[in-house]
C-alpha positions in Angstrom: -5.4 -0.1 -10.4 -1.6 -1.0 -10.6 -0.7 1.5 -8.2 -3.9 0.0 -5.5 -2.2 -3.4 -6.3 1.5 -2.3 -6.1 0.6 -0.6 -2.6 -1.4 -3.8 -1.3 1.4 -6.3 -2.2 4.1 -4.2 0.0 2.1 -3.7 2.8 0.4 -7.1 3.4 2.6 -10.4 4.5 2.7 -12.7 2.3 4.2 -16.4 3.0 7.5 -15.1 1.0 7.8 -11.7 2.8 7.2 -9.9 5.5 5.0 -6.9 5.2 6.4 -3.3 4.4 5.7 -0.5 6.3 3.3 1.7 4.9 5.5 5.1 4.6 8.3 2.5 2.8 5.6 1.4 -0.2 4.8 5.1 -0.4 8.3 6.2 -1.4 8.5 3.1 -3.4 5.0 4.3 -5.8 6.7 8.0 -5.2 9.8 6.4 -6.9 8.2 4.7 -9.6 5.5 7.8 -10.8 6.5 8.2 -14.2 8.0 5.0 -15.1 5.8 2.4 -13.7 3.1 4.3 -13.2 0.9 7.6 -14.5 2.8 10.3 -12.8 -0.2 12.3 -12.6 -2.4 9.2 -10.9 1.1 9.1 -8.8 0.0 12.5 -7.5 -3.1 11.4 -6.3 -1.7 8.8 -4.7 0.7 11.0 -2.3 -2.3 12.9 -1.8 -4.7 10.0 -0.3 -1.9 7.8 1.0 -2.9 8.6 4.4 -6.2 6.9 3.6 -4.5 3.9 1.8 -2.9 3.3 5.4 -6.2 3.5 7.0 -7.8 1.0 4.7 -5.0 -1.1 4.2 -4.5 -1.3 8.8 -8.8 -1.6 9.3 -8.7 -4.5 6.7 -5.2 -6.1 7.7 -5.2 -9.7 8.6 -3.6 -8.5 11.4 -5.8 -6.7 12.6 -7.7 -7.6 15.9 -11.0 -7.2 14.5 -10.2 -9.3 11.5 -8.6 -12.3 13.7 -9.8 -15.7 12.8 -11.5 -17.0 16.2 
């Protein structure tokens, strides 16, 4: 779960920050496998990343489907 909640925080806008871009919080998960988090779990990660960005753009605030009308 850490590494699902690590990825959401950098690429969502928060009222603090801006929102990452999605290859930027990769390298940053990439960075921490094996330190702050499971290395191999890390792997899987940088497998399914491409998925993470799918989810992560469909469900954005930002996106036009989401807007608040």
């Amino acid at each position: 779960m850490a590494i699902a909640d690590v990825y959401d925080a950098l690429v969502s806008k928060r009222v603090y920050k801006p929102a990452m871009p999605h290859d930027q919080a990769v390298c940053i998960v990439a960075a921490e496998a094996g330190t702050h988090f499971d290395p191999e779990l890390s792997a899987i990660f940088m497998e399914v990343a491409a998925q993470f960005r799918d989810i992560s753009e469909e469900l954005s605030d930002e996106s036009p489907e989401n807007a608040v009308t």
